[in-house]
C-alpha angles and dihedrals in degrees: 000000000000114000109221119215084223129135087211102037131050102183146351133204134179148179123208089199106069088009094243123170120198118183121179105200119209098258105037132349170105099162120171128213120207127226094355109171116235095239084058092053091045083055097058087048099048095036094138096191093036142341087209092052092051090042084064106038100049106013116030109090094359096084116003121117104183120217097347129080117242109280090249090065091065083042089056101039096042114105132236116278104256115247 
């Protein structure tokens, strides 16, 4: 987990592997943010004006999927259909 100094975002956490993106706001949170690319998470750490600008302008509606794991996940998880 990487702490922001950020009036907006507390923290920010993510995995390469499955490309999840978790940010904990200042007020509520955790949120995650599905299939997020690294350079766009690079981009959160290194936002020079404001993390929160660049959360909306290149993160917000563009890969949440509230409540619900990215559909690959069930793809991934589902057994094999029995004989």
């Amino acid at each position: 987990m990487t702490f922001l100094e950020s009036r907006c975002i507390r923290a920010v956490h993510y995995h390469p592997a499955t490309r999840l993106l978790k940010i904990w706001f200042r007020n509520n949170g955790p949120y995650s943010f599905y299939k997020v690319p690294f350079h766009i998470y690079l981009g959160l750490l290194s936002a020079t004006a404001s993390h929160g600008d660049y959360y909306h302008a290149h993160i917000k509606g563009r890969y949440q999927s509230p409540g619900y794991p990215p559909e690959d996940t069930f793809r991934m998880l589902r057994l094999p259909p029995k004989p």
